[in-house]
C-alpha positions as CSV (number, residue, x, y, z in Angstrom):
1,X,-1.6,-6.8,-25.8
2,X,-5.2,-7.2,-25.4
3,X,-4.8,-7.2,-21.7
4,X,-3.8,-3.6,-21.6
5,X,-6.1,-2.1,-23.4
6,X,-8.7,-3.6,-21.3
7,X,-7.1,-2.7,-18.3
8,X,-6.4,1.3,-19.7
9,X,-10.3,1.1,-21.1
10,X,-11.5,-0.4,-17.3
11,X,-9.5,2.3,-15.3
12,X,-10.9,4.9,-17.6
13,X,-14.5,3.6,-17.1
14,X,-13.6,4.0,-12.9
15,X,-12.1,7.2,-13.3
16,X,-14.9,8.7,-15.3
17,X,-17.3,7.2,-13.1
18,X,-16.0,8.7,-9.9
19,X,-15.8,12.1,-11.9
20,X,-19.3,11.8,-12.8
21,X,-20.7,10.5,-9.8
22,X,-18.6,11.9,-7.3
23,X,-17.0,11.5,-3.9
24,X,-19.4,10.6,-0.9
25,X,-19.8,15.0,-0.2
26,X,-22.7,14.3,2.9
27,X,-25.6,14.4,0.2
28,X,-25.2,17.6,-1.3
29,X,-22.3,19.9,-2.7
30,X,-20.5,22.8,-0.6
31,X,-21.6,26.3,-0.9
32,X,-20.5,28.4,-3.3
33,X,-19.3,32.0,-1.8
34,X,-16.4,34.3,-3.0
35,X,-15.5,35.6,-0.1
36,X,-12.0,36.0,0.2
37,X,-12.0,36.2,4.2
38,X,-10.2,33.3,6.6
39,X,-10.5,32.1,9.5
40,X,-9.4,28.9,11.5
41,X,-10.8,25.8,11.8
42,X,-9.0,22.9,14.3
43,X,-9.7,19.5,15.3
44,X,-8.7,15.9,15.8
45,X,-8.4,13.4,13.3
46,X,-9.1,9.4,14.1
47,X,-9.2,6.6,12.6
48,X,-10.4,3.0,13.9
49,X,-10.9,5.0,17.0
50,X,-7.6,6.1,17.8
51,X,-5.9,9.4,17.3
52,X,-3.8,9.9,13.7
53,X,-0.5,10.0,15.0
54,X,0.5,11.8,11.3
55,X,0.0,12.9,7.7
56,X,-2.4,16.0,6.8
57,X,-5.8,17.3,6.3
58,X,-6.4,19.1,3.3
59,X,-9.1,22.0,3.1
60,X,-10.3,23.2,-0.8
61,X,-12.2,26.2,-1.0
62,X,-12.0,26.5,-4.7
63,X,-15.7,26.9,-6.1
64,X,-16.9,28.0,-9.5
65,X,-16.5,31.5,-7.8
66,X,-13.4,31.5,-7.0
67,X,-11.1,28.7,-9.0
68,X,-8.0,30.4,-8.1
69,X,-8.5,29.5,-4.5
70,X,-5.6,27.3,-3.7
71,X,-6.3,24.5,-1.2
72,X,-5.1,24.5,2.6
73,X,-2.9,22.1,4.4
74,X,-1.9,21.2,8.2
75,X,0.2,18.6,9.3
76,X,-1.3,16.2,11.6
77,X,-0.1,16.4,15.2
78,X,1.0,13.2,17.7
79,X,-2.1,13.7,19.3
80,X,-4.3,13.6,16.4
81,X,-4.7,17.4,16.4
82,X,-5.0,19.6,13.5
83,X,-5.4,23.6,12.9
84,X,-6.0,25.2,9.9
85,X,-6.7,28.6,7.9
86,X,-8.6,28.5,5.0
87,X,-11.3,30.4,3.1
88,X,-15.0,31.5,4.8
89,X,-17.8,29.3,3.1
90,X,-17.8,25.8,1.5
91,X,-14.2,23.6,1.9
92,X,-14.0,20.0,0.5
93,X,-12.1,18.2,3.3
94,X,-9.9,15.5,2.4
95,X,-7.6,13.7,5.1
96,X,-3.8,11.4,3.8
97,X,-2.3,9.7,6.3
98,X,-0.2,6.5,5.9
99,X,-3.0,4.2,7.1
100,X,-5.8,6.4,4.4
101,X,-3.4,5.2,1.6
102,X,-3.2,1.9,2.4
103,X,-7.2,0.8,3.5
104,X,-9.4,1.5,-0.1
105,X,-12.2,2.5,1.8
106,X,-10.3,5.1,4.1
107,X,-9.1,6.7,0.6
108,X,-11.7,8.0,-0.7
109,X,-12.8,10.3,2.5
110,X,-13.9,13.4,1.2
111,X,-16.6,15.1,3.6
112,X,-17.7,19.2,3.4
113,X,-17.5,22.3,5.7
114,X,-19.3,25.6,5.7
115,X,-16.6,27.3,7.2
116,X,-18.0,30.3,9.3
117,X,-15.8,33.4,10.0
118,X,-14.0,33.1,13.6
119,X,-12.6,29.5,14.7
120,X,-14.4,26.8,13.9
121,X,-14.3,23.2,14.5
122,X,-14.6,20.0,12.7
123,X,-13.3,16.7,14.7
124,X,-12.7,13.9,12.2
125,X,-13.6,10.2,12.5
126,X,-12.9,7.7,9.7
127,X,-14.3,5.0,8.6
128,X,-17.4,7.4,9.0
129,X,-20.1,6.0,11.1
């Protein structure tokens, strides 16, 4: 019984930890805007260098001014491609695909966007370099 309550108090510690701490966000957090405008943003999305051939890239524009924001999703094409609309200003970027869930250092690949107004593009490469 001991052994569970070591293993619920270590997964707490991570958990809290990665709250605290945070996701690797390329050194600094995204803007905070309240714009309510869209626009696109496309790309590809590769890993080990070669295209994702499925799953989704996820796009959350929810700041402390504007938590209602709901996040954005587009499936990944054959070719790797992805195209998305989502809110102007700072996005967290997340990408799922069947080989993210299964490598634990492709799971945790959270990278930013300052999404400007128009299209916009953001090619993604994992593991970063």
């Amino acid at each position: 019984m001991r052994h569970i309550y070591y293993f619920v108090g270590s997964t707490l510690l991570v958990g809290a930890t990665y709250a605290l701490v945070g996701c690797d966000r390329a050194g600094s957090a995204p803007s905070v805007s309240s714009s309510t405008t869209e626009a696109s943003v496309s790309g590809t999305v590769s890993i080990k260098g070669k295209p994702a051939t499925k799953g989704e890239v996820t796009f959350d524009p929810s700041n402390s001014s504007r938590r209602d924001a709901g996040a954005r999703t587009a499936p990944i094409g054959p070719d790797g491609s992805y195209k998305v609309v989502t809110l102007v200003g700072g996005n967290i970027v997340r990408v799922s695909t069947p080989e993210t869930t299964k490598d634990s250092v492709l799971q945790f690949n959270e990278t930013t966007l300052d999404v400007q107004s128009g299209e916009n593009k953001l090619d993604i490469v994992l593991p970063k370099p």
